[in-house]
N, C-alpha and C positions, 0 to 999 in steps of 0.2 A: 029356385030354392037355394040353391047350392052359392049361387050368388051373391045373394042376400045375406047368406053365415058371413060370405068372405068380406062383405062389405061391412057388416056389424063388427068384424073382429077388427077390422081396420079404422074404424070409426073409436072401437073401445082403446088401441092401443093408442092413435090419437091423443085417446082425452087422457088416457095414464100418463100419455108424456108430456099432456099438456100441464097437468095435474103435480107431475113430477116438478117440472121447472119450476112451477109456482111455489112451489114449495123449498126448492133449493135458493131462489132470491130470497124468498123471506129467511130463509136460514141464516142465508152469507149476507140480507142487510143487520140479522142481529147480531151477528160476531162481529159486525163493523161497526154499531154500537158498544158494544163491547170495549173493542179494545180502544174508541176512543175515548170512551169513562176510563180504561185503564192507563191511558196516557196524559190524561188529564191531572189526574192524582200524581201520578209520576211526577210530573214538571213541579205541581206543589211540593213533594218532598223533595224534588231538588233547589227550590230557590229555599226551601226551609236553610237544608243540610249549608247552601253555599251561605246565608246568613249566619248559623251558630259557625261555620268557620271563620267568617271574615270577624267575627267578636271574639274566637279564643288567638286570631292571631294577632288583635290588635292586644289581648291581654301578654299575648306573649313576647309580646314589642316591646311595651310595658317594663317587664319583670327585668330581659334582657338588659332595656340602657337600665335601671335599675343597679342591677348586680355591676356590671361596668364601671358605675361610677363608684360603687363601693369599693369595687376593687385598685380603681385608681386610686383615692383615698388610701388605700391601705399600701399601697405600693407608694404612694409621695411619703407617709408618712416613715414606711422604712428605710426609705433612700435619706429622709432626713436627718432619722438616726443614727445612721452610720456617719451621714457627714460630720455628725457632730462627734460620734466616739474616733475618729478619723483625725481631725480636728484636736482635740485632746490627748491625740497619741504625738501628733505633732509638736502639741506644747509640749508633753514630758522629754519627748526627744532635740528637743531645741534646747531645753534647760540642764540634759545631761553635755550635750558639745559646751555647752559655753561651762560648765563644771571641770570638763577635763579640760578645757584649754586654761582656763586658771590652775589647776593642778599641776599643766607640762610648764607655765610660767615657771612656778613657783620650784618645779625640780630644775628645771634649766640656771635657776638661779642660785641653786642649792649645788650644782655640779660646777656652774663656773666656781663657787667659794670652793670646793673641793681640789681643781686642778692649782689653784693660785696655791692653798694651801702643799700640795703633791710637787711643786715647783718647790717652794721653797723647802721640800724634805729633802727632795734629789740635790737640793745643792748641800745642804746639811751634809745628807749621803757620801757625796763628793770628798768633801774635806772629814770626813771620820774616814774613807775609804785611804787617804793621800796618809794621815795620820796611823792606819793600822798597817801598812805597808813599811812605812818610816820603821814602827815598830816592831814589825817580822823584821825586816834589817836587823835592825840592831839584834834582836831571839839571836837566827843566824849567826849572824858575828860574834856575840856571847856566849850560843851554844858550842863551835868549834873552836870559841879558848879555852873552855872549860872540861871538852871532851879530847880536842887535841886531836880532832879529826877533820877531815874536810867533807861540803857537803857531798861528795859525791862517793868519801870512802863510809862515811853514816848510810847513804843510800846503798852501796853494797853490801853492808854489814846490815842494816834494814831487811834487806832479799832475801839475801841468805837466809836470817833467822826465820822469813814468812815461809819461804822452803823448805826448812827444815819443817814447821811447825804443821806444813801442807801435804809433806811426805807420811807424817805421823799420821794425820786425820784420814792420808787415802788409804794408807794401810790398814786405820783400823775399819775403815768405811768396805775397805776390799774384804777384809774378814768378816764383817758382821754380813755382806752380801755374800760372802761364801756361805757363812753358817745356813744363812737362809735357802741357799739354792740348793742345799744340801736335804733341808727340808725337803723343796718341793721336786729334786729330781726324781724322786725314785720313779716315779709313773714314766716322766718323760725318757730316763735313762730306758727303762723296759721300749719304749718305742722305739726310738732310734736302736737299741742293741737289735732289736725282733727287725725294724727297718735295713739294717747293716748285714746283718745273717740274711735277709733275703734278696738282696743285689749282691753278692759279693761272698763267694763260697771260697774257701782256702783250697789249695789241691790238694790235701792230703783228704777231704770230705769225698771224695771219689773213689779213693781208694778203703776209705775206711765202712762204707755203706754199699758195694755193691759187691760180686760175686762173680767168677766165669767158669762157665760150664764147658766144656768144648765137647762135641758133636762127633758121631763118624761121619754124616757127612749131611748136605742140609737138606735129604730128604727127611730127616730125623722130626725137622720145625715146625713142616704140617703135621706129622703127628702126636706131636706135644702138644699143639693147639687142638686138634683134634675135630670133630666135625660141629660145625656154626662154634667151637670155641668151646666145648664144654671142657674140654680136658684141661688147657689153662686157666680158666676159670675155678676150675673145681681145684686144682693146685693151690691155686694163688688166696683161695678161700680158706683151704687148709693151712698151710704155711706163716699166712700172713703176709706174705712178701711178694712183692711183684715181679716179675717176668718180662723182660723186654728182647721180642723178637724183632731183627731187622734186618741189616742187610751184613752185618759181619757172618763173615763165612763163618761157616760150619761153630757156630758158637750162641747158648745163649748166655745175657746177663739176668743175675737178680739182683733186685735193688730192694732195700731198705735197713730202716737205721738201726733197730736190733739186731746183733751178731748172731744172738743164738738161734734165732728162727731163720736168720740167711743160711747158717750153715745147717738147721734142719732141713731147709729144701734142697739144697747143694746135692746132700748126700740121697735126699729119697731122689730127685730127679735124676741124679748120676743111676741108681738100683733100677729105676724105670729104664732109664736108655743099655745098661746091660741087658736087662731083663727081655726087653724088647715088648711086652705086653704094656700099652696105654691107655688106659680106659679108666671112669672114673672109682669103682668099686678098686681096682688095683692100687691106684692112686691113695686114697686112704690108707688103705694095708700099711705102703712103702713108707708115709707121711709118719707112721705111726712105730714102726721099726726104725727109720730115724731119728726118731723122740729121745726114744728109748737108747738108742744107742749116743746121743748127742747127753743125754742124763748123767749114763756111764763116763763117757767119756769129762763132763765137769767135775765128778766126783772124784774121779780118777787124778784127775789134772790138781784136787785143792791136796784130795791128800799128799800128793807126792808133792808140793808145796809146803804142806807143813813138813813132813816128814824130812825133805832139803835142808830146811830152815833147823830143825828138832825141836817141834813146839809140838806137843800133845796135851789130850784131853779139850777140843774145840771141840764145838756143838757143834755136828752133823749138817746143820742151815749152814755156818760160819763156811765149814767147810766146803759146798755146795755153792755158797756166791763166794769163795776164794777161786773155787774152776772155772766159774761164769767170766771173772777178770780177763781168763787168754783171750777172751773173744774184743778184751775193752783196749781202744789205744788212748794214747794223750801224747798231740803232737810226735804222734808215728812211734813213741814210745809203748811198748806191750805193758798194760799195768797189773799184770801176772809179771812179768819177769821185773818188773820195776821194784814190787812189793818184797819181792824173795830178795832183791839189791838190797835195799832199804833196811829191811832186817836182818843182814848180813852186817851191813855198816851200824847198824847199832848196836849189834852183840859186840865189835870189833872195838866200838865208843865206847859204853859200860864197862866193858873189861878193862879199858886202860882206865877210867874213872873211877873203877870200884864199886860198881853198883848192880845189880841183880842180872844179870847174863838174859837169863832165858825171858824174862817179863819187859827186858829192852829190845831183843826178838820179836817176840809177839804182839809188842806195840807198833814196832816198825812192820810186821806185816797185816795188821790190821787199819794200820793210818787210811790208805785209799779202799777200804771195804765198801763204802757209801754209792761206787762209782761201778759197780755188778751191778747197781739198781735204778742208775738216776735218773738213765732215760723213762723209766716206769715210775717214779715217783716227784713228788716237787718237791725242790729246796735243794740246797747245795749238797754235795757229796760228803761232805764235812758233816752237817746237820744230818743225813742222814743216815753217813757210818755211826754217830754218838750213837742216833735212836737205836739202830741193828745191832751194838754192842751193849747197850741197856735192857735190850729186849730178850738176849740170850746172856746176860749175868758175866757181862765180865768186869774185872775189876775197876774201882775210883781211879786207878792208875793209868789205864788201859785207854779210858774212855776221855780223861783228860788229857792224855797223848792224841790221840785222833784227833781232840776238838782245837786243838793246840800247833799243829804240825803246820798252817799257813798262818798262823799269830793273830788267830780270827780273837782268842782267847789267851790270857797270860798263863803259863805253865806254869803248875803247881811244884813239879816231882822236875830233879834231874831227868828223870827217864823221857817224860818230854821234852825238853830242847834237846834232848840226844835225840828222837826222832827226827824233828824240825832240823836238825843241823844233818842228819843223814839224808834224808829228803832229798834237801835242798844240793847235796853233792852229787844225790841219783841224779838229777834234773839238769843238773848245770854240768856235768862229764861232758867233756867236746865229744860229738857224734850222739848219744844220745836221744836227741830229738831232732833229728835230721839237719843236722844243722854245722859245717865244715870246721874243721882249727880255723881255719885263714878267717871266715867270717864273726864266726863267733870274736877273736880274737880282736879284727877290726871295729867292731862291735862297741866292742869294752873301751878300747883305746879313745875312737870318737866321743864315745860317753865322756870321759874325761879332759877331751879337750876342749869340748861345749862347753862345761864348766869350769874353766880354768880360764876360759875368754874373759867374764865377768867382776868386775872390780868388785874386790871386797873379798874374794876367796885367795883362801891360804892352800887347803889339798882337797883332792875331793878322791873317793874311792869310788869305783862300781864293784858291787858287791853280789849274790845271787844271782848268777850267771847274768847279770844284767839288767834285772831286774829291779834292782835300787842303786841310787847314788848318793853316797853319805858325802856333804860338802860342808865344810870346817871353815869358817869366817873370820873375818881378822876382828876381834870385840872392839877395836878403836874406829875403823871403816864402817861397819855394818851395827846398826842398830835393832833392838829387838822389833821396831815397829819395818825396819827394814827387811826385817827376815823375809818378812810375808812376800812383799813384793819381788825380794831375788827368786824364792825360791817358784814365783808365778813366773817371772820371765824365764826361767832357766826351764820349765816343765815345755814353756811355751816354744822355746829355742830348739829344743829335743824333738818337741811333736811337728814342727820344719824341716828338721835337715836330718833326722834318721828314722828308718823302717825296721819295724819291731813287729815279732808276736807281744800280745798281751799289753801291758800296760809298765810305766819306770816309777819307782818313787822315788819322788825328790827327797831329799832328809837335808836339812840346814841346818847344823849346829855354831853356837855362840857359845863360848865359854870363856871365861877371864877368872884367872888363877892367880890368889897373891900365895907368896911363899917368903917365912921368917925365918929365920935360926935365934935360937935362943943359947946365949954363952957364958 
């Protein structure tokens, strides 16, 4: 039994596989029908596709030579037209050469007529040239019997007058270029003065700007400086003036250009080094009892000034920068002691002239007033003594003396040229203004021999200690347009060979005097 299952089952799987196969060929011969119906089709749409190709590329063969030739065509046809506008530029340009070369004919023939005719001028030329020659001769010969000179004394007497007439135009060409530089120096003059004062200090600016203190001994220095410096600091804040410690023994200096605050610190810093207390609260104090006593001490100095002099009723200020002056020099001259000179010599002048005593006084000591103040204000001493005696009411007399006493202005009143002439004798005294007899003296002398060198001077004077030289010309030698010129070379001669304060004026006078008698 058991046998027979196993035999049935092997019988059935058998026939499933038999069953199977059959069915897998008949499968696999229809998909191999299949895909030769599908490859059969294929092959037709490929001999289609390769026909509509070979018919759009024979169309495109076609179109190709087509356009080709079109475009040769159009390419001969441009090439033609250039040849021809090429061509025609050719023509035009052939017919301009053969135009100008008839043209350079025609000037070439036009030039030969011109030289033949330029020959026969040059010889023209010739014989007028032989003919005006002939004819200067003769001028010549005619003109020296007629004048009675010869050509070479007409040629010097010729020069001369061009000389003369050249001296005249440079003169006045040297003036009208003065006048002008005068114009425009003023600015340049302030640089160079401001340029000259800062290279180049006189010695007497040393003496006249700083101060010596002297020390008991120089442990005194660090304590005037004090600690990190406050103590000179705090001075030299108050004072205004500066303080130079260094290596001179036992001494300091102060330095600066106002008097009066050098001798405020002078004195507080001497009161310090008595006092021996330096600190800055003491410092003030001392700063300020100096004030005070340097005030006194101005006022003290103007009255006894006038009071010297005998000039009362001055306004209080007047008197107050009359004491300010002790502290002022000018050229080492005290202009405190200068002023009380000055109007001394003028009460001295009035008197013998007859004219008001005490208002010739009082002119002569208020002449340098301006100069208490100058370093503190601008403008000259002069300008600004007038303003300070306008300003405190003193008289038309008074004020046109001041403005008058360097001849900035013409004096109205005797009483000013008697200042101006007193002045000017304070100033020019040998010694004076530090200045020897022997030098001074040589001085003067040289002056005079400078211009005595000079053709055309008759005397020359040096007059205000030296400070002008009045030179007197012969009227027949020196001409007015000559003046100009002596009186440049003689300034110019001066500023060579001699050393001066200040500045010389040249003065050239011309005068021609006729004189008659009547009988």
């Amino acid at each position: 039994m058991t046998i027979s299952i196993v035999y049935a089952v092997i019988i059935a799987v058998a026939l499933s596989a038999v069953v199977g196969l059959v069915c897998w060929k008949s499968a696999i011969s229809y998909r191999i029908k299949v895909v030769e119906q599908k490859l059969g089709s294929a092959e037709e749409k490929a001999r289609e596709i390769l026909d509509e190709a070979l018919k759009t590329a024979e169309t495109k063969k076609r179109e190709a030579l087509l356009e080709a030739k079109e475009e040769s065509l159009k390419t001969k046809n441009e090439l033609e037209k250039e040849t021809r506008e090429r061509r025609n530029e050719l023509q035009k340009y052939e017919k301009r050469v053969l135009s100008k070369e008839e043209n350079l004919d025609k000037k070439m023939e036009a030039l030969e007529k011109k030289e033949s005719r330029l020959s026969s001028k040059e010889a023209e030329l010739d014989k007028q040239k032989e003919r005006v020659s002939a004819l200067e001769d003769k001028r010549t010969t005619e003109l020296e019997r007629i004048s009675g000179l010869t050509s070479e004394q007409a040629k010097d007497y010729l020069l001369k007058t061009v000389e003369d007439e050249v001296k005249h135009e440079t003169a006045m060409l040297v003036k009208e270029l003065e006048n002008k530089a005068k114009e425009e120096a003023s600015k340049k003059a302030k640089d160079y003065v401001v340029t000259a004062i800062q290279k180049c200090a006189a010695d007497h600016v040393a003496e006249t700007t700083i101060s010596v203190v002297q020390l008991p001994n120089d442990e005194m220095k660090g304590r005037i400086i004090g600690r990190e410096g406050r103590n000179i600091r705090t001075l030299e804040t108050m004072t205004g003036v500066d303080l130079i410690i260094d290596d001179t023994p036992e001494a300091v200096i102060l330095s600066a250009f106002d008097p009066v605050r050098r001798e405020v610190a002078r004195i507080a810093l001497e009161k310090l080094i008595v006092d021996g207390r330096i600190h800055p609260a003491r410092i003030e104090e001392m700063v300020e009892k100096a004030q005070k006593e340097v005030e006194v001490m101005i006022r003290e100095e103007g009255e006894s000034a006038a009071l010297e002099v005998g000039i009362h009723n001055l306004h209080p200020e007047l008197i107050r920068l009359l004491g300010r002056m002790k502290f002022r020099t000018s050229f080492g001259q005290n202009a405190l002691k200068h002023s009380i000179e000055v109007a001394h010599l003028s009460g001295l002048l009035a008197a013998e002239v007859g004219v008001d005593v005490r208002t010739a006084k009082r002119a002569g000591l208020l002449h340098d007033i301006g100069k208490s103040v100058d370093h503190e204000m601008e403008g000259s001493h002069i300008q600004i003594g007038v303003d300070i005696c306008r300003k405190y009411k003193e008289s038309p007399i008074i004020i046109n003396a001041v403005e008058a006493h360097h001849g900035d202005v013409e004096p109205e009143t005797l009483i000013a040229c008697i200042v101006q002439a007193a002045d000017t004798i304070s100033a020019a005294r040998p010694g004076a203004r530090r200045e020897t007899l022997e030098t001074y003296t040589n001085r003067l002398n040289q002056l005079e021999d400078i211009v005595n060198t000079f053709k055309g001077v008759d005397k020359s004077f040096a007059i205000q200690a030296g400070r002008e030289v009045r030179v007197m010309v012969v009227p027949d030698q020196v001409s007015d347009a000559d003046m100009i010129l002596l009186a440049r070379d003689i300034s110019k001669q001066i500023e060579a060979e001699l050393e001066y304060p200040g500045q010389i004026k040249v003065n050239v006078i011309r005068e021609s005097r006729v004189t008659e008698y009547a009988k």
